[in-house]
C-alpha positions, 0 to 999 in steps of 0.5 A: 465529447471531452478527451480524458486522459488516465494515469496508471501507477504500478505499485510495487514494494519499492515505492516509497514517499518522503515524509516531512521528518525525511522518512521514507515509507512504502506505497503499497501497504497490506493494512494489518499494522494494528490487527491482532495475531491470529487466524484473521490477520494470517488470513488477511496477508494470505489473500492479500 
């Protein structure tokens, strides 16, 4: 059997990656950038 080996990454809010233009943006993103106001995207960060 082979020996496999798992890399485990905590994601925290101050993980950040460079970007080519030097920018610096976090890892860990909810994914409610474009949706719009509302009861949804409340929702969306409340269960998040």
């Amino acid at each position: 059997m082979a020996n496999t080996t798992t890399k485990t990454m905590l994601l925290t809010l101050q993980l950040r990656s460079k970007l080519n233009n030097g920018v610096e943006i976090p890892l860990l993103g909810l994914g409610v950038y474009q949706s719009p106001p509302g009861k949804t995207t409340e929702r969306a960060v409340s269960y998040a």
